[in-house]
C-alpha positions, -999 to +999 in steps of 0.1 A: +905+629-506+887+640-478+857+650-500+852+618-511+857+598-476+830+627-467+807+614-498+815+574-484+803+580-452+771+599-464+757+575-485+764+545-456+746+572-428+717+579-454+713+539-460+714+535-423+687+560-415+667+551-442+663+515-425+659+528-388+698+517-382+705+550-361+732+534-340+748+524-374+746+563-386+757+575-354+792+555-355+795+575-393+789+606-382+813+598-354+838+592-382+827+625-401+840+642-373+870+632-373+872+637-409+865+674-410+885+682-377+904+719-388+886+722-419+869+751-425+835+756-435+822+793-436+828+795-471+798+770-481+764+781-482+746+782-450+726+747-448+755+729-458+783+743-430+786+718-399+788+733-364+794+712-339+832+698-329+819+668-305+823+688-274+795+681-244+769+706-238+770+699-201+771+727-179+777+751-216+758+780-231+750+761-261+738+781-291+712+763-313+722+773-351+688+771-370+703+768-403+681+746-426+647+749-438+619+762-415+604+725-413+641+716-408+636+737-376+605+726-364+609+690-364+645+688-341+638+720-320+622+690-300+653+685-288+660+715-270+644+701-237+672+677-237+701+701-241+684+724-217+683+692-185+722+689-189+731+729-201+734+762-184+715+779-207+701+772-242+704+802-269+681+794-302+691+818-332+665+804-359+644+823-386+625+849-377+590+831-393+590+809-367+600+832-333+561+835-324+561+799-322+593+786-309+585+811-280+564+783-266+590+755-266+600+737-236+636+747-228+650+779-247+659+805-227+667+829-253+655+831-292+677+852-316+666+863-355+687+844-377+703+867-403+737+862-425+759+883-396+774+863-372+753+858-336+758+889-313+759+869-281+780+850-259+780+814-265+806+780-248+794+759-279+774+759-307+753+734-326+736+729-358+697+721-352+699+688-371+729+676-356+710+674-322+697+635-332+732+626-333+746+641-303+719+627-277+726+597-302+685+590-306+672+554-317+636+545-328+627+541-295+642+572-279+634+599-305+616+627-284+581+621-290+566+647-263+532+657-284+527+687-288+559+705-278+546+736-304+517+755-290+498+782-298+498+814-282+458+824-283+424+796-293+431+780-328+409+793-359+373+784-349+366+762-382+339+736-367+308+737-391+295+706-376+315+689-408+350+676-411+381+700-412+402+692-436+434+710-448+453+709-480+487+711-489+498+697-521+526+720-538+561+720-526+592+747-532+604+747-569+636+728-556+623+694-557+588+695-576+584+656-576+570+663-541+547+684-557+511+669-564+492+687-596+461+702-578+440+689-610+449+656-593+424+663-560+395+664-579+387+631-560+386+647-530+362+679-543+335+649-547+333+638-513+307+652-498+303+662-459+336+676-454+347+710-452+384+714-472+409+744-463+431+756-484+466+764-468+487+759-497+513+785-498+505+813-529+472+791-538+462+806-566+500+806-585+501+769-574+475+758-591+440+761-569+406+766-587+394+794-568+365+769-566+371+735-545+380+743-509+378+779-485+410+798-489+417+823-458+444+839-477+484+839-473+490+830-435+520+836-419+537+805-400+520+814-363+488+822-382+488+786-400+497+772-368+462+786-356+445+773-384+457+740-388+454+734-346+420+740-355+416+712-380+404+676-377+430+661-404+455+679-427+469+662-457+499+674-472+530+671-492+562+663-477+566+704-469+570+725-438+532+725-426+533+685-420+560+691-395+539+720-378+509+701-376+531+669-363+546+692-337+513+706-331+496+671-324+472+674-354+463+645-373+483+649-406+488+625-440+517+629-455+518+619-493+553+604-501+566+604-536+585+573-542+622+584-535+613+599-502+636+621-476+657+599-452+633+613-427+609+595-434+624+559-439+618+531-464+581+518-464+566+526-431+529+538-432+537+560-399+563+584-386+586+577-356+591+615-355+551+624-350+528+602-333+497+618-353+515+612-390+501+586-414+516+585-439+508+574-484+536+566-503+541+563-543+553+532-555+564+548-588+579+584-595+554+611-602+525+583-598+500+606-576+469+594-590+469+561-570+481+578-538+451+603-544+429+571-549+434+560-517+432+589-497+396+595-509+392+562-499+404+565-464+382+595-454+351+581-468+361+553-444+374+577-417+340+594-417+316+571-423+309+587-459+292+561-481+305+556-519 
């Protein structure tokens, strides 16, 4: 029973967020509270436990659970400024990838490697990462937009050729390949000339790359990607991790949408709420890339005053 008024309340939050109804969410999450009060959930895996029991944070040690994926992390970490004006201390325990980097956000006072233990350290209450929109109960207009509230720690890569910068991004993790955009695809791109195209596609070569079209600096470790892509004029990417660390980052980034996109990104809009820097191309039908790619060639020949 309570599975299914779970499932109910779900799909009304995701058709609310989907349409920019965040108030309307809110008041079902609200509900899913009450729901799930005394259940248990240690025994599911770790992205799908919930944390937080609808307690204030004010005047609490309030432990920030990182539990989802690492763009997961980097897009509601944003947040912590706001738990930090009303808490006595903010404790972050998020994966280890992204320490170098969370080091420079506003409003953490400790950062703890996430691992499957339980946190050794002394908390009031604790919080889920992505449950942070909901308890500062964000709209549209309220979302923290504080650009860049990622830094990073030395100069970025020094890429300037007196051309473009471009990066590229266009594979995804196996778990959902219709984000995934075949690199034969970009061959539009290869034939636009006066750019300079960087590869930062995780494992290049196993996704696909040409060892041909583009300069590939190699596997990069989150802080080290940061460096590169804060040294970029544009990237375009995927829906993936790096979008979210060039959003935080204040880099100009296109995101490539296919046609049954994440909640996060709403139904039809052409920009981000989340990232003031984000454009973003949508599908219109499933696994339809070649149009999206069309236009994107399109929109940097324009962008740069490159002539057909």
């Amino acid at each position: 029973m309570w599975q299914q008024v779970k499932q109910d309340i779900e799909d009304i939050w995701m058709h609310s967020m989907r349409r920019g109804q965040f108030s309307a969410a809110w008041q079902h999450c609200d509900e899913v509270l009450k729901s799930r009060a005394g259940k248990p959930c240690w025994h599911l895996p770790r992205h799908l436990q919930y944390i937080w029991n609808g307690e204030p944070l004010n005047e609490k040690r309030v432990l920030v659970r990182c539990y989802h994926g690492l763009g997961d992390t980097i897009q509601f970490i944003r947040y912590v400024a706001l738990i930090k004006a009303v808490a006595s201390e903010v404790i972050v325990w998020a994966q280890p990838k992204l320490i170098p980097l969370l080091k420079t956000v506003e409003g953490i006072d400790k950062i703890l490697p996430l691992h499957d233990g339980v946190p050794e350290i002394a908390f009031d209450v604790d919080v889920e990462v992505m449950e942070l929109a909901h308890i500062f109960r964000s709209e549209l207009e309220t979302i923290p937009i504080k650009i860049p509230y990622l830094h990073i720690d030395s100069k970025p890569h020094s890429l300037q050729t007196g051309r473009p910068a471009v990066g590229l991004v266009w594979k995804s993790g196996e778990w959902n390949q219709h984000r995934s955009v075949p690199f034969s695809l970009l061959s539009p791109l290869a034939s636009i000339p006066g750019l300079d195209f960087y590869i930062l596609q995780h494992d290049a070569p196993d996704a696909g790359w040409d060892g041909e079209f583009g300069v590939y600096p190699g596997q990069l470790p989150v802080h080290e990607l940061a460096h590169y892509i804060a040294g970029l004029d544009l990237l375009i990417s995927i829906d993936s991790m790096p979008v979210h660390l060039a959003g935080a980052l204040g880099v100009p980034v296109w995101t490539l949408l296919q046609a049954e996109a994440d909640w996060r990104w709403m139904d039809k809009l052409e920009y981000s709420p989340w990232y003031p820097t984000m454009r973003l191309f949508r599908q219109q039908y499933r696994d339809e890339w070649e149009p999206v790619i069309g236009r994107i060639a399109g929109e940097l020949r324009q962008l740069y005053g490159i002539n057909l």
